[in-house]
VEXMAR-974305 format. One record per residue (C-alpha): x, y, z; residue in three letters. Coordinates in Angstrom, 2 decimals, decimal comma, always signed. Example, Ala and Ser with C-alpha at 12.3 -4.5 7.8 and 13.67 -1.06 7.14 Angstrom:
2
<vovex><X>+12,30</X><Y>-4,50</Y><Z>+7,80</Z><type>ALA</type></vovex>
<vovex><X>+13,67</X><Y>-1,06</Y><Z>+7,14</Z><type>SER</type></vovex>
This chain:
85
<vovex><X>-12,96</X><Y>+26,68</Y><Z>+11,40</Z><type>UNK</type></vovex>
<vovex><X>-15,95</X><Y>+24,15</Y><Z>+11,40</Z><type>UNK</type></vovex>
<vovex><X>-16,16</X><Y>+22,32</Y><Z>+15,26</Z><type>UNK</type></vovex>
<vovex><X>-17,46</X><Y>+19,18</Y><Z>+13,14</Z><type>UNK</type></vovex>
<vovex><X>-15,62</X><Y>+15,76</Y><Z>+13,10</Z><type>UNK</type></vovex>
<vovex><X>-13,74</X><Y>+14,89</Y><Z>+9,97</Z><type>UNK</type></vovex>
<vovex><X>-15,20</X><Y>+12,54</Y><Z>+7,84</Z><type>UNK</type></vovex>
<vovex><X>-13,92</X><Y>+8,98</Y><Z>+6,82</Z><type>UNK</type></vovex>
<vovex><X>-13,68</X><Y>+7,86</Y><Z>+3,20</Z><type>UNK</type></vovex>
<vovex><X>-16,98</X><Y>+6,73</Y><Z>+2,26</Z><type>UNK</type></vovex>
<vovex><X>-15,73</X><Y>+3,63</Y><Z>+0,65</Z><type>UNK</type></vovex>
<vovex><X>-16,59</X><Y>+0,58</Y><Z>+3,11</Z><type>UNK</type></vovex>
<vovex><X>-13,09</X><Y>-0,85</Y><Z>+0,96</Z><type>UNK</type></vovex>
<vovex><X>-10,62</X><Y>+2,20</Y><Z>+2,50</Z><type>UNK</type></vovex>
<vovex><X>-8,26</X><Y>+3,55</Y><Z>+0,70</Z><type>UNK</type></vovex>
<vovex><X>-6,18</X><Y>+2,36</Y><Z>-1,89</Z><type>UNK</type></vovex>
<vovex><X>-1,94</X><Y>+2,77</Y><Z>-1,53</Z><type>UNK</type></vovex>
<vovex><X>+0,87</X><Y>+2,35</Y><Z>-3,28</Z><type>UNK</type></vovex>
<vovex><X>+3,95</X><Y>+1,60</Y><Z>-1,69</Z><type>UNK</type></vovex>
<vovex><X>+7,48</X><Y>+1,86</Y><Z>-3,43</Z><type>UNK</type></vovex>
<vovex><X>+10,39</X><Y>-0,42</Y><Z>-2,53</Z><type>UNK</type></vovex>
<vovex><X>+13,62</X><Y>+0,11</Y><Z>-3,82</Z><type>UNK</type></vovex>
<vovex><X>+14,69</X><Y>-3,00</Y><Z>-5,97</Z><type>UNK</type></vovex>
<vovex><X>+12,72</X><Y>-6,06</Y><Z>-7,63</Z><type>UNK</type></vovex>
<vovex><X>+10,75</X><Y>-8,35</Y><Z>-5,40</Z><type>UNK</type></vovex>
<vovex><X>+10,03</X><Y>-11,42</Y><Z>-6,49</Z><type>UNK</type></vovex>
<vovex><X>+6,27</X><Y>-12,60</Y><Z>-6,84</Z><type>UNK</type></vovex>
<vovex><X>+6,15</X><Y>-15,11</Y><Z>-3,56</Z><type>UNK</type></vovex>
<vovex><X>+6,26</X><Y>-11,64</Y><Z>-1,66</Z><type>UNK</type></vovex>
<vovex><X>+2,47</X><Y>-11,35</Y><Z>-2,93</Z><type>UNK</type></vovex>
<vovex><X>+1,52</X><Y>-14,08</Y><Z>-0,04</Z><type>UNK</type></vovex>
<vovex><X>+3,62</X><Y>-12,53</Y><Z>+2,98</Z><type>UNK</type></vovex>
<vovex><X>+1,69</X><Y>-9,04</Y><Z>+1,81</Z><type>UNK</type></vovex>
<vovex><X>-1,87</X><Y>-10,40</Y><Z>+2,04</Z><type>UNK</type></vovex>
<vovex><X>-2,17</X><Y>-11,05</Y><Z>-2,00</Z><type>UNK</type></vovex>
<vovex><X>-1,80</X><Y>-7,18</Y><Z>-3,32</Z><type>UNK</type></vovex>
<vovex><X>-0,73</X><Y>-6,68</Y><Z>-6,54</Z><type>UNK</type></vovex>
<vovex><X>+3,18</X><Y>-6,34</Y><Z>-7,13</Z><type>UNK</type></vovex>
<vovex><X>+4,62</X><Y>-4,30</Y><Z>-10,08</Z><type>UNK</type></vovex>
<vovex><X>+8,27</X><Y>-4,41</Y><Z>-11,28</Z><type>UNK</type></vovex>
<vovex><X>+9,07</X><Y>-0,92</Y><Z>-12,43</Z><type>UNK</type></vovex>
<vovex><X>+11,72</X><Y>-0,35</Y><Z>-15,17</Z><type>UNK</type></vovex>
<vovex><X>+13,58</X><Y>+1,65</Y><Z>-12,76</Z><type>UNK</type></vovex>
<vovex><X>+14,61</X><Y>-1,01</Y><Z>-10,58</Z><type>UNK</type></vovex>
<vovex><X>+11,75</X><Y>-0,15</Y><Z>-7,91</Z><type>UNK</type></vovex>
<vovex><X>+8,67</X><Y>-2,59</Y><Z>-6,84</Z><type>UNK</type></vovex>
<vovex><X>+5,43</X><Y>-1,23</Y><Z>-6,93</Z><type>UNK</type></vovex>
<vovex><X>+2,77</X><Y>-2,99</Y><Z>-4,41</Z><type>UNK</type></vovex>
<vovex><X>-0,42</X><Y>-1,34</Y><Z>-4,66</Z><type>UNK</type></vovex>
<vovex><X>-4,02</X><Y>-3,03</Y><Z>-1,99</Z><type>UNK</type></vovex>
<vovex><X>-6,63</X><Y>-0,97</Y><Z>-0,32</Z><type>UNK</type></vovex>
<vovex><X>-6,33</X><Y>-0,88</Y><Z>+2,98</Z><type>UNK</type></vovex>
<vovex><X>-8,95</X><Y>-0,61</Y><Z>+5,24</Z><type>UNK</type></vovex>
<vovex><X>-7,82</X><Y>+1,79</Y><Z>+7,64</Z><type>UNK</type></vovex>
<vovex><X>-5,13</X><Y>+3,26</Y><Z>+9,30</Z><type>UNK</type></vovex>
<vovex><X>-3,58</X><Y>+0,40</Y><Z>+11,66</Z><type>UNK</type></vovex>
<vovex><X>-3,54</X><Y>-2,12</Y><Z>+8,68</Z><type>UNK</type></vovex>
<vovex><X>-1,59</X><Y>+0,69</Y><Z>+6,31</Z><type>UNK</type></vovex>
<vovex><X>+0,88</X><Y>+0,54</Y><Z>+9,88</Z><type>UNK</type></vovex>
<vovex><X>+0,82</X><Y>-3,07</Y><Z>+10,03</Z><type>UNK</type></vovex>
<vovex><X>+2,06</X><Y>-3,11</Y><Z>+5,96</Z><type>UNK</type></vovex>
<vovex><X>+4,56</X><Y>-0,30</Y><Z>+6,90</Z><type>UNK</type></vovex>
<vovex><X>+5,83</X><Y>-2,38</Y><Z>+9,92</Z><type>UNK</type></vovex>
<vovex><X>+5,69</X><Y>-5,84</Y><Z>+8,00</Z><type>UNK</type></vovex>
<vovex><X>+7,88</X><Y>-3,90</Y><Z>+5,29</Z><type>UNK</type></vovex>
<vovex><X>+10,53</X><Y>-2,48</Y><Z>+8,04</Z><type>UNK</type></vovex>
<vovex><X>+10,95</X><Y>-5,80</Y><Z>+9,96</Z><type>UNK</type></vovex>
<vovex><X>+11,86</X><Y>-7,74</Y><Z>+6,79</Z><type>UNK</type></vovex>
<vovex><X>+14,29</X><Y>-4,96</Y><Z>+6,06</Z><type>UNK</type></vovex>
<vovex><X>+12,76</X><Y>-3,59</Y><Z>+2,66</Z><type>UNK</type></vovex>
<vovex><X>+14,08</X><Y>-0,30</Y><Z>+1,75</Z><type>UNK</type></vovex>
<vovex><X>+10,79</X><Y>+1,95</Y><Z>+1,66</Z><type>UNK</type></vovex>
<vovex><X>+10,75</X><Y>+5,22</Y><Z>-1,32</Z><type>UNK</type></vovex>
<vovex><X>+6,99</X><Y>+6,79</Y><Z>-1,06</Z><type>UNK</type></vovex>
<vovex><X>+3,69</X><Y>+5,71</Y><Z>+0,01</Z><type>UNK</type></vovex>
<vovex><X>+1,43</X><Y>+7,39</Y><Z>-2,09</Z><type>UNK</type></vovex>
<vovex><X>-2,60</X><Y>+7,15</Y><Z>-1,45</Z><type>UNK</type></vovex>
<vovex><X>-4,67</X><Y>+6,56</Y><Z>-5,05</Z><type>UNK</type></vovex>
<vovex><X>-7,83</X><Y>+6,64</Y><Z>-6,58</Z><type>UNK</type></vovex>
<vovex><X>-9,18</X><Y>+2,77</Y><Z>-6,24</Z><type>UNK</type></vovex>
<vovex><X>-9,65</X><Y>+1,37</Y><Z>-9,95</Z><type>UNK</type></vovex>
<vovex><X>-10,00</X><Y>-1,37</Y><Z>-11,74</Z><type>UNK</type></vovex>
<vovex><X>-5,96</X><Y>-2,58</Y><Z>-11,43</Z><type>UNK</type></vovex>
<vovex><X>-6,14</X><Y>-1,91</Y><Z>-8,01</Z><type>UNK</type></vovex>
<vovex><X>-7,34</X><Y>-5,64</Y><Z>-5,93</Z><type>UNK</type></vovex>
């Protein structure tokens, strides 16, 4: 077991997420979430997929998403490309 700190990403951008929400949300919802992208999914879910820059903001998007009342599926952590804003 190495006594050395973990290391952070090395991207200066953080990591990129995507969060699932059960049912479609309309484009508006882009603004309230700080411009990410929004996908509709065939299955009925919304896809909203932003780097975040650290830890507290991906809680502050995880507590913006509970206090409007949006049922949360998965938050998933991906590789940053070129779909990703």
């Amino acid at each position: 077991m190495s006594s050395e700190p973990a290391q952070a990403p090395a991207s200066d951008q953080g990591v990129a997420y995507q969060i699932r929400l059960k049912g479609h949300l309309s484009a508006q919802w882009a603004v309230r979430f700080g411009g990410l992208s929004i996908a509709l999914e065939d299955n009925g879910d919304t896809l909203l997929t932003s780097p975040v820059i650290d830890q507290a903001a991906l809680h502050g998007l995880l507590r913006t998403i509970r206090d409007l009342g949006l049922p949360l599926v998965s938050v998933n952590p991906v590789e940053p490309g070129p779909s990703v804003k």
